[in-house]
Backbone as JSON Lines, residues from 0, in Angstrom:
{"i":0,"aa":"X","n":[-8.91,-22.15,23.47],"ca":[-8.84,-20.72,23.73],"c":[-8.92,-19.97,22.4]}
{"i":1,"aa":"X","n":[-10.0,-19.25,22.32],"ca":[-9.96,-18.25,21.48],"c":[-8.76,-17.1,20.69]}
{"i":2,"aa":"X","n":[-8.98,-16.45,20.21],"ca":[-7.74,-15.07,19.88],"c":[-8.35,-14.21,20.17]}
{"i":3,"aa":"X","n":[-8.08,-13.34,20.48],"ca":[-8.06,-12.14,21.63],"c":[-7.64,-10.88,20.7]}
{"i":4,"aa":"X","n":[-7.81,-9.63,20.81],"ca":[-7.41,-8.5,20.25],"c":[-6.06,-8.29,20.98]}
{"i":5,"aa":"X","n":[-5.36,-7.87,20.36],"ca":[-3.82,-8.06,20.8],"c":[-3.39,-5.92,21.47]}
{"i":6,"aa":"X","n":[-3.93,-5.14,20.53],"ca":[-3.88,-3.7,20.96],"c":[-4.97,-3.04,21.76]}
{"i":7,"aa":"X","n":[-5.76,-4.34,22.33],"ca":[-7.11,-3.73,23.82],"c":[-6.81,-4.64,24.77]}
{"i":8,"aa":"X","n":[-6.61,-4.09,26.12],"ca":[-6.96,-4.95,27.6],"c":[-7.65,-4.09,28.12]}
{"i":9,"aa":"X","n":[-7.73,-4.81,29.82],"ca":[-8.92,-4.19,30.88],"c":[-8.67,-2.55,30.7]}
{"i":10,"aa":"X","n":[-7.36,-2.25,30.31],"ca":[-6.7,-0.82,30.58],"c":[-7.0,0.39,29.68]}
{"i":11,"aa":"X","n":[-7.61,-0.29,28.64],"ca":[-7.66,0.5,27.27],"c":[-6.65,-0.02,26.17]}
{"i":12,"aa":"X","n":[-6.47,1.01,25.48],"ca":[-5.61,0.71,23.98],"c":[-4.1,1.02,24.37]}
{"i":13,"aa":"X","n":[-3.55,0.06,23.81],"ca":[-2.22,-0.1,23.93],"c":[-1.09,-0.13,23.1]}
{"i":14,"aa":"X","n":[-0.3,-0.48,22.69],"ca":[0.84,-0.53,21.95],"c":[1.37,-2.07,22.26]}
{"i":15,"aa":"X","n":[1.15,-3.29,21.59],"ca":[2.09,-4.41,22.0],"c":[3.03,-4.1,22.26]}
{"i":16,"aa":"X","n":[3.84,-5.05,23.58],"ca":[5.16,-4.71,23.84],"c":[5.82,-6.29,22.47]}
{"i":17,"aa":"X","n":[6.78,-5.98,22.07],"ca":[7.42,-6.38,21.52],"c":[9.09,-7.47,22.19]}
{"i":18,"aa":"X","n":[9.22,-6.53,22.68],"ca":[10.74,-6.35,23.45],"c":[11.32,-7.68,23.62]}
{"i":19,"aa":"X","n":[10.41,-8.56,23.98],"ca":[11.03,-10.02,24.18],"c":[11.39,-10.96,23.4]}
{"i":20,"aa":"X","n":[10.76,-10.15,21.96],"ca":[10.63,-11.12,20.51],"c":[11.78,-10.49,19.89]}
{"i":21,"aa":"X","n":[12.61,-12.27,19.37],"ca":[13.82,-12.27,18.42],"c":[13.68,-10.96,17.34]}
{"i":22,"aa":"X","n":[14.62,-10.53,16.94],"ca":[14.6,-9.74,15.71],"c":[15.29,-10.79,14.76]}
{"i":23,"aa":"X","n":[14.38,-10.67,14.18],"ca":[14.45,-11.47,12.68],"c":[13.85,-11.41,11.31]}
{"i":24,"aa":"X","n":[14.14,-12.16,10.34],"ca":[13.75,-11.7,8.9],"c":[12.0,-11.38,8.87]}
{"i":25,"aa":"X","n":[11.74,-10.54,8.21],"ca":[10.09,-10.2,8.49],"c":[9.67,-10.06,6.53]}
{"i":26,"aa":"X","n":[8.93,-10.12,6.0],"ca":[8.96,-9.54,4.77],"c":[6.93,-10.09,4.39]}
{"i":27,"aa":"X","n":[6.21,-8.95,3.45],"ca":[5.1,-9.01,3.85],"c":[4.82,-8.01,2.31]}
{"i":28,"aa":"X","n":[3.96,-8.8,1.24],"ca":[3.35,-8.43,0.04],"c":[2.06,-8.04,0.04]}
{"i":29,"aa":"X","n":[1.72,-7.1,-0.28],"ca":[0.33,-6.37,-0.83],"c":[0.01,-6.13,-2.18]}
{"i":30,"aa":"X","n":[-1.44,-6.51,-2.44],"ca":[-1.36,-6.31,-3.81],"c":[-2.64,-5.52,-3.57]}
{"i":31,"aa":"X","n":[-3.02,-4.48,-4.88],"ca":[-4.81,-4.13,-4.91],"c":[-4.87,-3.6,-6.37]}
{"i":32,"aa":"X","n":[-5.67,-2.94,-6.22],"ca":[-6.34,-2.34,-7.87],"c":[-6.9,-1.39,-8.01]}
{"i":33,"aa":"X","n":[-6.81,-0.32,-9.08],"ca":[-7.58,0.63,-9.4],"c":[-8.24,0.34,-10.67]}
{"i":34,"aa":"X","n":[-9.41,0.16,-10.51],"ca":[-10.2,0.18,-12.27],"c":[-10.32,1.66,-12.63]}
{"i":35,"aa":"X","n":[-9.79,1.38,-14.0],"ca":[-9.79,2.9,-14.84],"c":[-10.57,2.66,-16.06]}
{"i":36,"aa":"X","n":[-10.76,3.69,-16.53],"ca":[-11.23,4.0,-18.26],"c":[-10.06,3.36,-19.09]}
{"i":37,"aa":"X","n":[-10.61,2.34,-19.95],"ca":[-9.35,1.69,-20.51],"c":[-8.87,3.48,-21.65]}
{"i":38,"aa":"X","n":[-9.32,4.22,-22.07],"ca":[-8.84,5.09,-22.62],"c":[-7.53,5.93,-21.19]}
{"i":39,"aa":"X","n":[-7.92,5.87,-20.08],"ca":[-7.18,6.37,-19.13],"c":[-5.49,5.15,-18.88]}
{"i":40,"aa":"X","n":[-5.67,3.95,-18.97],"ca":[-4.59,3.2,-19.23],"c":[-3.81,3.24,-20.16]}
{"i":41,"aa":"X","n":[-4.45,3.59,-21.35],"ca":[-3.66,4.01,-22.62],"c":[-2.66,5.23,-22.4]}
{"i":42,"aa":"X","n":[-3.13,6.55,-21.89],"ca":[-2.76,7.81,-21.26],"c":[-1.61,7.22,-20.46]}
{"i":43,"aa":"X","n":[-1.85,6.27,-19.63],"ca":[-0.86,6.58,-18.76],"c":[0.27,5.77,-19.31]}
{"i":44,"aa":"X","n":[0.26,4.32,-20.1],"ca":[1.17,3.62,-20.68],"c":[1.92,4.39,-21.53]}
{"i":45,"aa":"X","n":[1.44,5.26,-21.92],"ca":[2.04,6.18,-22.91],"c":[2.79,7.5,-22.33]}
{"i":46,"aa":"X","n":[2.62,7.64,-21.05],"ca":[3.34,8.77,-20.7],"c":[2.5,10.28,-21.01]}
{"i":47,"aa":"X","n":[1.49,10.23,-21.13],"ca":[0.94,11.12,-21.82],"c":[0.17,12.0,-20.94]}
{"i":48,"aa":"X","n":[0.44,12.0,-19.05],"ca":[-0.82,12.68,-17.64],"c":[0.11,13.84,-17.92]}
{"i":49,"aa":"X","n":[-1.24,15.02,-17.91],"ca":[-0.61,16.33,-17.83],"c":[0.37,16.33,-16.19]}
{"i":50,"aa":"X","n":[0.6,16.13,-15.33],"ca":[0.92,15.58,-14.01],"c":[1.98,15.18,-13.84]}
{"i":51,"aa":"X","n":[2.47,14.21,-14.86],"ca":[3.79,13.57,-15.08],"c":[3.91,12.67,-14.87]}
{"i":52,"aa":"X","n":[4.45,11.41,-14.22],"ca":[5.09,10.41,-15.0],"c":[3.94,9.65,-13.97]}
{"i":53,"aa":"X","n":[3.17,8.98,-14.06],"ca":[1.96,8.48,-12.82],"c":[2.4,7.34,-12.25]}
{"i":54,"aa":"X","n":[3.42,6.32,-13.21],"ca":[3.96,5.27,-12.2],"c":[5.02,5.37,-11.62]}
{"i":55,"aa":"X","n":[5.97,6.66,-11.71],"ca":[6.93,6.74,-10.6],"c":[6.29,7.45,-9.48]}
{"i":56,"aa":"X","n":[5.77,8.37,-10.19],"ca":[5.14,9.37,-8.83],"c":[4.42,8.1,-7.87]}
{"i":57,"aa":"X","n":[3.76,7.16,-8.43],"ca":[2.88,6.23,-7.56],"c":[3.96,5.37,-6.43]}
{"i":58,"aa":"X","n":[5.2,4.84,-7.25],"ca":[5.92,4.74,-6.6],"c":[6.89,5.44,-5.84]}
{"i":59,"aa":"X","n":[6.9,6.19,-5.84],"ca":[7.86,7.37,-4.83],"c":[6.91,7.71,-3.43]}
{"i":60,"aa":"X","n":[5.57,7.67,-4.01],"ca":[4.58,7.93,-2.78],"c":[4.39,6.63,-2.02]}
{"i":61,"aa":"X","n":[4.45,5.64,-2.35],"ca":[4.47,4.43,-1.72],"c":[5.69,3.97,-0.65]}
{"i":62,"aa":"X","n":[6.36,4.06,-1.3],"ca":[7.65,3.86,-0.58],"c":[7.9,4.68,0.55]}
{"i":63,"aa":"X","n":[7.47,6.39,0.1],"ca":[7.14,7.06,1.28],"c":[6.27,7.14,2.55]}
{"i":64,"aa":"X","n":[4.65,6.32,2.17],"ca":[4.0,5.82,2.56],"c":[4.32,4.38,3.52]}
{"i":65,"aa":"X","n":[5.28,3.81,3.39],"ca":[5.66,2.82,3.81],"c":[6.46,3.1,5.0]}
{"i":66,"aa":"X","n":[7.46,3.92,5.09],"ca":[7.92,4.55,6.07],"c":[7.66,5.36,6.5]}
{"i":67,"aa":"X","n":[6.21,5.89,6.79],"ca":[5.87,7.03,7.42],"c":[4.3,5.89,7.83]}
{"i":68,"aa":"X","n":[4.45,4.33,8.01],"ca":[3.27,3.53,8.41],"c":[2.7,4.03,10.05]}
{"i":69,"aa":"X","n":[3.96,4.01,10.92],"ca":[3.64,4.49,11.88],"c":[3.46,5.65,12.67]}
{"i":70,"aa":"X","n":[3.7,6.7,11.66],"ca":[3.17,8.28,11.95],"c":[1.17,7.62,11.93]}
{"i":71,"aa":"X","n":[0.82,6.88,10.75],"ca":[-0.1,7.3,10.02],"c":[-1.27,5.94,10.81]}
{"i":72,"aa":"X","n":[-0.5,5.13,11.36],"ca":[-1.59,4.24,11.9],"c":[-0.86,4.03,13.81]}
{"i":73,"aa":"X","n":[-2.25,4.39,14.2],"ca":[-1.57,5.09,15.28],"c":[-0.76,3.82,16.49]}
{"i":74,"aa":"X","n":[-1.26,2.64,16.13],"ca":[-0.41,1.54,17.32],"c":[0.46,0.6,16.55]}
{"i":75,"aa":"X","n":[0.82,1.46,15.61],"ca":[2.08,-0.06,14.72],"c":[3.4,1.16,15.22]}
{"i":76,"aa":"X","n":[3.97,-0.31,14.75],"ca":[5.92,0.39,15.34],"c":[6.54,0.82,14.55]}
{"i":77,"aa":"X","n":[7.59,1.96,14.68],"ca":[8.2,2.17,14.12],"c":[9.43,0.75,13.1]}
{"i":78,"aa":"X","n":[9.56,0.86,12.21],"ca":[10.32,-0.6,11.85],"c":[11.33,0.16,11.15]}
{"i":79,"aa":"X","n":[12.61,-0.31,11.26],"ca":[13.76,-0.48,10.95],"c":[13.96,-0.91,9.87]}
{"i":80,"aa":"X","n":[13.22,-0.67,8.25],"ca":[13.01,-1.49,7.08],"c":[14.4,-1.61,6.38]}
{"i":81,"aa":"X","n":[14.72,-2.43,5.72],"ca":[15.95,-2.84,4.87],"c":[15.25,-2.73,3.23]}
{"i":82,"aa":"X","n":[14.33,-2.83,2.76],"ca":[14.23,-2.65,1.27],"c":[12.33,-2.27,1.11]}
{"i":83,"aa":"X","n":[12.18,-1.98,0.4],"ca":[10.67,-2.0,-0.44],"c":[10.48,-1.8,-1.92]}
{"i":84,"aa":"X","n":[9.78,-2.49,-2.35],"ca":[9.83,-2.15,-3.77],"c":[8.26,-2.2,-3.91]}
{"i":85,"aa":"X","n":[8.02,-1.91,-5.23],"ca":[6.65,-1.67,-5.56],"c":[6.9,-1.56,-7.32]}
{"i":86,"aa":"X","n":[5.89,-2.51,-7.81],"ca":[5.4,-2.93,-9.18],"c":[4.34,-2.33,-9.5]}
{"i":87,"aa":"X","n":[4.15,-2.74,-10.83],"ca":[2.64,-2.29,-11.07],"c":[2.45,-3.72,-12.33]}
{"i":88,"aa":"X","n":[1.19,-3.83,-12.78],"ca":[0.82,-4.88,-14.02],"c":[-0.1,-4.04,-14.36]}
{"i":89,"aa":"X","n":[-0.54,-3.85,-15.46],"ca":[-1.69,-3.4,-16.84],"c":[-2.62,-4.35,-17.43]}
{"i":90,"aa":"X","n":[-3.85,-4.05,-16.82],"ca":[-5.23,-4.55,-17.68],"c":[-5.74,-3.62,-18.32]}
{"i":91,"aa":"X","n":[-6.56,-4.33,-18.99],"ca":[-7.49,-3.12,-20.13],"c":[-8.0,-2.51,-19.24]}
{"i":92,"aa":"X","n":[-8.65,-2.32,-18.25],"ca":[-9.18,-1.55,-17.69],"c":[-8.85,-0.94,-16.33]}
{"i":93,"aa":"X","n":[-7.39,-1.57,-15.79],"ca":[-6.77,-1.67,-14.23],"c":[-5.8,-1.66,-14.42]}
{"i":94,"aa":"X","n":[-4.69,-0.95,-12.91],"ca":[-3.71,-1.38,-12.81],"c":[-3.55,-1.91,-11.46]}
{"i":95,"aa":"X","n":[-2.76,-2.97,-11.55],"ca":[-2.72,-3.75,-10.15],"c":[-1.02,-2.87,-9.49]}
{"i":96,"aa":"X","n":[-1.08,-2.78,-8.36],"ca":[-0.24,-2.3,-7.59],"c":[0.83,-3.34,-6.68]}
{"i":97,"aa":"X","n":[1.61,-3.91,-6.64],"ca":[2.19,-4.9,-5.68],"c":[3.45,-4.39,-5.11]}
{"i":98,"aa":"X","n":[3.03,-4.11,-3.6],"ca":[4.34,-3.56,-2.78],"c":[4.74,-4.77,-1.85]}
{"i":99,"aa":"X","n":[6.42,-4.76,-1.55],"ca":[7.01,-5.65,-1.12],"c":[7.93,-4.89,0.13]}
{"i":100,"aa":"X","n":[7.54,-5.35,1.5],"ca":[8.5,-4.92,2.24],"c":[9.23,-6.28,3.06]}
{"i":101,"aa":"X","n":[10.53,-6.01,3.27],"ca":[11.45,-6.26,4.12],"c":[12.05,-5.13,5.28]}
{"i":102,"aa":"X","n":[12.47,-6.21,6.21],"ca":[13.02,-5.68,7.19],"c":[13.3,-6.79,8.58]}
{"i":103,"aa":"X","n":[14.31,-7.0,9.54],"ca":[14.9,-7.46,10.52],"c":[14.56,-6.83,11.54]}
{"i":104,"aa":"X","n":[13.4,-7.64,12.25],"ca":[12.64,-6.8,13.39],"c":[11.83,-7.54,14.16]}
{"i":105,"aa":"X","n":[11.34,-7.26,15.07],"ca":[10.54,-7.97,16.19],"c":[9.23,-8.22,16.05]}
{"i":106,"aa":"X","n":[8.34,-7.18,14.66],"ca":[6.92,-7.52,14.25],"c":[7.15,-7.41,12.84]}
{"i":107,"aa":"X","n":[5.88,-7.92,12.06],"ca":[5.69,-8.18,11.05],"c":[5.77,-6.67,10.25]}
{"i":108,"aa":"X","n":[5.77,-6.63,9.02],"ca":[5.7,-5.51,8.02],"c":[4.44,-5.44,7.01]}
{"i":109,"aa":"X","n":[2.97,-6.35,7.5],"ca":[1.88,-6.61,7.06],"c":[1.32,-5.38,6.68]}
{"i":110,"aa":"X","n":[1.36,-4.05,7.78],"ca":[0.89,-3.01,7.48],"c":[1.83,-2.02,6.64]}
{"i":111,"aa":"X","n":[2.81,-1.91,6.72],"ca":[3.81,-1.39,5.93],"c":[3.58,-1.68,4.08]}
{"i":112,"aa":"X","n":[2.97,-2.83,4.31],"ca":[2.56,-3.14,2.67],"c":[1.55,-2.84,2.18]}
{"i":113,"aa":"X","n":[0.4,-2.72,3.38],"ca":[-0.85,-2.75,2.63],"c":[-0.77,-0.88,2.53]}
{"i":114,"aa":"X","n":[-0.09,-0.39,3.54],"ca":[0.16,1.16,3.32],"c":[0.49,1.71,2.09]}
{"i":115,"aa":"X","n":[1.77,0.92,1.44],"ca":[2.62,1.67,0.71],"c":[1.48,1.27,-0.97]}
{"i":116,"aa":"X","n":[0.58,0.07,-0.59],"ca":[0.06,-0.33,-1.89],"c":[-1.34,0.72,-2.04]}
{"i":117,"aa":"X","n":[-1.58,1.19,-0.85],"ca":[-2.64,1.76,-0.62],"c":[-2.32,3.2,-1.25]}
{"i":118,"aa":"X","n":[-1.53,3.81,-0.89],"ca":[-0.96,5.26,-1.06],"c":[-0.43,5.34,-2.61]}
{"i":119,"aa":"X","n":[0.53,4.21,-2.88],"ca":[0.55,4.06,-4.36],"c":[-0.77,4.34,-5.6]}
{"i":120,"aa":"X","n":[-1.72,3.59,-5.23],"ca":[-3.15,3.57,-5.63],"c":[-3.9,4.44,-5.64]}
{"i":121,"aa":"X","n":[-3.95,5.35,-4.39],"ca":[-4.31,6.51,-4.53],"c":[-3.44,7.42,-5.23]}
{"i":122,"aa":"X","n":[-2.07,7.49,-5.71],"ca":[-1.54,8.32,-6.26],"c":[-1.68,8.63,-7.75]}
{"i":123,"aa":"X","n":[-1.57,7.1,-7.88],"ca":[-2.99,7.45,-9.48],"c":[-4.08,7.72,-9.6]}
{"i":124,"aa":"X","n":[-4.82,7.56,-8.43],"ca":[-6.18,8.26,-8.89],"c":[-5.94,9.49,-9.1]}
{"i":125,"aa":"X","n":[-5.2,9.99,-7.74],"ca":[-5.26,11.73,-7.66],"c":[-4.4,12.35,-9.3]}
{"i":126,"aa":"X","n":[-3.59,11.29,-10.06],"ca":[-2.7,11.92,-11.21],"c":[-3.92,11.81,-12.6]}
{"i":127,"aa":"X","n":[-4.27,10.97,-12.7],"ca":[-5.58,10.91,-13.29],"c":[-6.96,10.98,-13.51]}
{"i":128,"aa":"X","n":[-7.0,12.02,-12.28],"ca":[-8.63,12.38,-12.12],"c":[-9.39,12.73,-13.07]}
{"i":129,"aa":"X","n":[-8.4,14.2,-13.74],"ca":[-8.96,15.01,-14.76],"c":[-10.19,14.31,-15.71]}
{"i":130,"aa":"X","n":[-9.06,13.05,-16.15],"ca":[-9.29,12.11,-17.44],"c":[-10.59,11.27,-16.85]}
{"i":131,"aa":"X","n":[-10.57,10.81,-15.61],"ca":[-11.35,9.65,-15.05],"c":[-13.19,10.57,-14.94]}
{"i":132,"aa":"X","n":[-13.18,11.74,-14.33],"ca":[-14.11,12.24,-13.97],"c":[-15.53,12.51,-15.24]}
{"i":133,"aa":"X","n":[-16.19,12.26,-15.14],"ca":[-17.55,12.57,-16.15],"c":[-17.8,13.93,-16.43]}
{"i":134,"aa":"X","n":[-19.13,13.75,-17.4],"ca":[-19.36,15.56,-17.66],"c":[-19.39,16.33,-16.43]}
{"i":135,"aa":"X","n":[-20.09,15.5,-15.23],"ca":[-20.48,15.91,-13.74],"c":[-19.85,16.28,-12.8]}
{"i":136,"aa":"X","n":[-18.7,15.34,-12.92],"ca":[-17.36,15.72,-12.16],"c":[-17.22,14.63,-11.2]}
{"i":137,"aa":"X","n":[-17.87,13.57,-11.6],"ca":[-17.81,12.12,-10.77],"c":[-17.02,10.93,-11.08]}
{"i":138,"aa":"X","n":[-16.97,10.21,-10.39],"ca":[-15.86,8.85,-11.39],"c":[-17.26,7.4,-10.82]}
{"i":139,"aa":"X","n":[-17.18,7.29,-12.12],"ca":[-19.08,6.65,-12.3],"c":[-17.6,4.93,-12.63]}
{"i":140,"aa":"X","n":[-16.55,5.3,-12.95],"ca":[-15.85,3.53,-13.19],"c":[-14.55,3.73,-11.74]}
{"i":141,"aa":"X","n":[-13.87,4.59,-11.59],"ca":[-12.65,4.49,-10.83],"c":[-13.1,4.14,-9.36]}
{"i":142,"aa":"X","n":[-12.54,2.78,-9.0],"ca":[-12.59,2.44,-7.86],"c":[-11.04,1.61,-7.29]}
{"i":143,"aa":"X","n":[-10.59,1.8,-6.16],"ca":[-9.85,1.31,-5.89],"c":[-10.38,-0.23,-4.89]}
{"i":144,"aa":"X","n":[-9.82,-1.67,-5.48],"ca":[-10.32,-2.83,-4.65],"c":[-9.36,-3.75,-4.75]}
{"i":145,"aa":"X","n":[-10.03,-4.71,-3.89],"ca":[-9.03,-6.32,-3.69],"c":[-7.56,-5.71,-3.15]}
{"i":146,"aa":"X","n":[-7.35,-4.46,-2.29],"ca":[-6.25,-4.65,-1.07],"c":[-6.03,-5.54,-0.21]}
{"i":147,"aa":"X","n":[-5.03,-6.85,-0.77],"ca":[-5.34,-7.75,0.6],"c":[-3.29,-7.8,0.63]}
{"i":148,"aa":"X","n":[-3.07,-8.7,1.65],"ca":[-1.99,-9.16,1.69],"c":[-1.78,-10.87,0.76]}
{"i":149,"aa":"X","n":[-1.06,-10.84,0.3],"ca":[-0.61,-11.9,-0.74],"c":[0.44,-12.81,-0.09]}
{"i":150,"aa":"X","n":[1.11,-12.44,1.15],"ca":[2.72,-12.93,1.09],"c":[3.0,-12.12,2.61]}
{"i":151,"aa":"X","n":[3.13,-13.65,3.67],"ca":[3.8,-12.81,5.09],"c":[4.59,-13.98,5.31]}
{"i":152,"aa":"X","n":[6.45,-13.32,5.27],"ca":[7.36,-14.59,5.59],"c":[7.87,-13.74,7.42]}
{"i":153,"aa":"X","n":[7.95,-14.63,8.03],"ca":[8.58,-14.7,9.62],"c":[9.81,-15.72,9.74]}
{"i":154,"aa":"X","n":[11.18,-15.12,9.62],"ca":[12.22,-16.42,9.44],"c":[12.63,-15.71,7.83]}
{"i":155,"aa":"X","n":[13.62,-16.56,7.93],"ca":[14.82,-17.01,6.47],"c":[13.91,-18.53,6.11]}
């Protein structure tokens, strides 16, 4: 037997019911990337975005992003989260983003991560545009890639 789409039947789109499944430990890592102007990594290691501080703001939006997963994607559940955190690492030319959620619940927190890493990522672009954009007003290097999930635990 095949796998099946789990949010379509004969009926249309649905909402999995959940209800029958244990609540238990859930926890679920995202990682991705923004390539920048290595002169734009320097800027930001240094504290130096007219904007302000670009890796808290990235993280404050993430975390917010994380709990607001199911306003924003319309058939995931509301989740009951217990922690999230969110990192960042520095290449010459990138910064990698890695958000971590937990929570004690009946579905996974897969989307909750790739959300909060997603929204993080975009929060630097939007703090560093100025710098990123050409004479034209284009970003000919800034791309955001490699959003995947890294890490899905079900259980202690």
């Amino acid at each position: 037997m095949g796998k099946e789409l789990t949010h379509v039947d004969e009926n249309g789109v649905k909402m999995v019911e959940v209800g029958h499944k244990d609540v238990i430990f859930r926890k679920a890592k995202a990682k991705g990337r923004i390539k920048l102007k290595p002169e734009t990594i320097k800027i930001v290691k240094a504290g130096k975005t007219k904007k302000g501080n670009v890796i808290a703001a990235a993280q404050i939006a993430g975390i917010l992003a994380v709990k607001k997963t199911s306003e924003l994607i319309p058939l995931c559940h509301p989740i009951p989260l217990t922690g999230v955190d969110i990192a960042f690492e520095f290449g010459d030319d990138y910064i990698e983003a890695t958000c971590e959620v937990r929570a004690y619940y009946k579905t996974g927190v897969e989307m909750e991560a790739l959300t909060g890493v997603t929204v993080a990522l975009l929060t630097i672009w939007d703090m560093v545009k100025a710098v990123e954009k050409d004479e034209n007003g284009q970003y000919p290097v800034t791309r955001i890639e490699d959003v995947h999930v890294v890490e899905k635990v079900k259980g202690e």
